[in-house]
C-alpha positions as CSV (number, residue, x, y, z in Angstrom):
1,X,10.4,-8.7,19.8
2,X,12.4,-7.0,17.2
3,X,15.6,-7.9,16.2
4,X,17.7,-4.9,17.3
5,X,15.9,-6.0,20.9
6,X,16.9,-9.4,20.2
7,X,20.2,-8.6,18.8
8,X,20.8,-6.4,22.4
9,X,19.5,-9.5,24.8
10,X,21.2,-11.9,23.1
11,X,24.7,-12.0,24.8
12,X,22.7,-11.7,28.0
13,X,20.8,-14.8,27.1
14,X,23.9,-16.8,26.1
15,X,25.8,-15.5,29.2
16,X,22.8,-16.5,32.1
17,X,22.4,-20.2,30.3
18,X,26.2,-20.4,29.9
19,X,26.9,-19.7,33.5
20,X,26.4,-21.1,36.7
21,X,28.7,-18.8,38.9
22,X,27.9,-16.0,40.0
23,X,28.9,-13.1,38.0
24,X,30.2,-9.9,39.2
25,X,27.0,-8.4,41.5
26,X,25.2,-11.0,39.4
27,X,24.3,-14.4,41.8
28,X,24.4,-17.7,39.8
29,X,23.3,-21.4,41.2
30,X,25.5,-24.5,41.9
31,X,29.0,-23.6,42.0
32,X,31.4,-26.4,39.3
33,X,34.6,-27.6,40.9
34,X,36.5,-30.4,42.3
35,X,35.7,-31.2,45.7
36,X,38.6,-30.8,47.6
37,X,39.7,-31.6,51.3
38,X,39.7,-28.4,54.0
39,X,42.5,-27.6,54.8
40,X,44.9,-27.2,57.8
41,X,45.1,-23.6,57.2
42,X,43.1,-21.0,55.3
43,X,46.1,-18.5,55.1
44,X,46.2,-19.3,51.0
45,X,43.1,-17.2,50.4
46,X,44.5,-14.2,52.0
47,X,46.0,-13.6,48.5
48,X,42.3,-14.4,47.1
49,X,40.4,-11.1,46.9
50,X,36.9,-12.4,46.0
51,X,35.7,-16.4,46.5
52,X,32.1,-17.9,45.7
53,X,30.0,-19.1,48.0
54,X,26.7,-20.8,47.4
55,X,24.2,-21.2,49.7
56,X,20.3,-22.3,49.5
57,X,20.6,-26.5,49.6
58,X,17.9,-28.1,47.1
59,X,18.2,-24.6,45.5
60,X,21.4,-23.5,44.7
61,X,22.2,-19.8,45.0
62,X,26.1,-18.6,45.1
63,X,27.6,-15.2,44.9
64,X,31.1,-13.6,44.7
65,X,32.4,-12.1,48.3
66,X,35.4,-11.3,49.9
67,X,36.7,-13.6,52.8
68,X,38.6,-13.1,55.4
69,X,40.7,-15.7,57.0
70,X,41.5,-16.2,61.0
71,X,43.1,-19.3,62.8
72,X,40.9,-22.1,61.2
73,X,38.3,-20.8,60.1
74,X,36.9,-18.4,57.5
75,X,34.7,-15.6,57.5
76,X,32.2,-14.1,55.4
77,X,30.4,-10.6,56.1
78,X,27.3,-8.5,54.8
79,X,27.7,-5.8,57.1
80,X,24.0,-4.8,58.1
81,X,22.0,-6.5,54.8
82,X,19.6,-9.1,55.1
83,X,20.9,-10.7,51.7
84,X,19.2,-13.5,50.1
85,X,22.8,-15.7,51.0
86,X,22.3,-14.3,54.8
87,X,18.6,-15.7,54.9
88,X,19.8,-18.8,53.3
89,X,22.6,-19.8,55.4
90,X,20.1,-18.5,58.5
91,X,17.9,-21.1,57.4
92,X,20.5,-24.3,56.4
93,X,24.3,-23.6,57.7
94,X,25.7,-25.8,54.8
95,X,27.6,-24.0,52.2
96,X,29.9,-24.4,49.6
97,X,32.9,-22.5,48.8
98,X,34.8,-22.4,45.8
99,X,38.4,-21.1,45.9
100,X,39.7,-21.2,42.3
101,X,38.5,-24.5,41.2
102,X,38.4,-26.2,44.4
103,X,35.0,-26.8,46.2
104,X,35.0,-27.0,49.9
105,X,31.9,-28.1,51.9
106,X,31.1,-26.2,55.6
107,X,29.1,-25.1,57.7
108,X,28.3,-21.8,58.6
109,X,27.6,-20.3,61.9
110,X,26.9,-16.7,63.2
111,X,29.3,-14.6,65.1
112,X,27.7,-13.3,68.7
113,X,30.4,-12.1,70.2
114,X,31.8,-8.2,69.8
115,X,35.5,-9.7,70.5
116,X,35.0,-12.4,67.6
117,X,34.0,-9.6,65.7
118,X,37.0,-6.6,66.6
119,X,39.5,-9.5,65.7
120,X,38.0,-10.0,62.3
121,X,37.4,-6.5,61.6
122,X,41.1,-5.9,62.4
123,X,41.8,-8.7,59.6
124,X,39.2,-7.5,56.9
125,X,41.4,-3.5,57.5
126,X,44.7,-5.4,57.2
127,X,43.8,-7.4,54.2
128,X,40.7,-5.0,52.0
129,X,42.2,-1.7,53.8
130,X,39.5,-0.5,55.6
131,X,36.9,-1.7,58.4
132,X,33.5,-3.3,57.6
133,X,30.7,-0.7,57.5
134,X,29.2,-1.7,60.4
135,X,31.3,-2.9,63.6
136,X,28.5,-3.9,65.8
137,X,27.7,-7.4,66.3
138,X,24.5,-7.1,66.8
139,X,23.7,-5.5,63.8
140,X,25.4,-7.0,61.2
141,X,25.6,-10.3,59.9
142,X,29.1,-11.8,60.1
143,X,29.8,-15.7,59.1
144,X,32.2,-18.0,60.8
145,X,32.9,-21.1,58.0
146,X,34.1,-24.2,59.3
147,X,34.3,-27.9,58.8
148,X,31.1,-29.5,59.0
C-alpha cells in the first residue's frame, strides 16, 4: 500500500473501529445507550426524524430509519426491500431501538392487514410529507414494534 492510499483510508479506518452505530446509509453493530423503560406513549419521537434500530441477536446489525408512531406502538418500513434488518427481524423479532441515548428492547411483528397499513401510511405523509413507495401490504415489509 502506498502512503497517499493509506493516507486516503485512513479516516475510514479510524471512523469503522470508532463506531458502532450505524452511520448515515452505513449499518454498524450493537447500538450504546442506557436501557431505558418503554414508554406509555411514543408521541416524543414524532419530533425524531431518523432512530437506530439493530437487529440480528448474537450478531448485532443496526441501521438509521425513520419511525413512525401510532397509539402504542411504533413502526418501522422498507417499502418493497428485502434488507438485511427485514431478514433479520423475519428470522428473530427482538430488536433494539435507540432514541437519542435511550435503548429500548421490543419485539417486532409484521403488519398483514391493508387497514393497519392505510393508517400508517396516513401517519408517515403527515409526519415525512409524503406516502411510502409502496402501499400494498402484501408487498412491502412494514414493522409494528412493541413491548416484548
Amino acid at each position: 500500500m502506498t502512503r497517499r492510499t493509506a493516507l486516503l483510508l485512513a479516516p475510514w479506518i479510524v471512523l469503522g473501529v470508532a463506531c458502532s452505530k450505524p452511520f448515515v446509509l452505513f449499518p454498524g453493530g450493537e447500538l450504546d445507550g442506557t436501557p431505558a423503560a418503554i414508554p406509555e406513549s411514543w408521541a416524543f419521537t414524532d419530533e425524531v426524524d431518523t432512530i437506530q434500530l439493530e437487529t440480528g441477536g448474537d450478531d448485532p446489525y443496526s441501521v438509521n430509519i425513520w419511525v413512525i408512531a401510532l397509539g402504542e406502538n411504533l413502526y418501522v418500513h422498507a417499502g418493497a426491500s428485502r434488507a438485511t434488518w427485514v431478514e433479520n427481524m423475519e428470522a428473530n423479532p427482538d430488536v433494539r431501538l435507540q432514541v437519542d441515548e435511550s435503548i429500548y428492547e421490543l419485539a417486532s411483528t409484521r403488519v398483514e392487514t391493508q387497514e393497519e397499513f392505510d393508517r400508517f401510511s396516513d401517519a408517515y405523509d403527515v409526519k415525512y410529507g409524503r406516502r411510502p413507495r409502496n402501499g400494498n401490504v402484501d408487498e412491502a415489509y412494514l414493522f409494528r414494534l412493541a413491548p416484548r
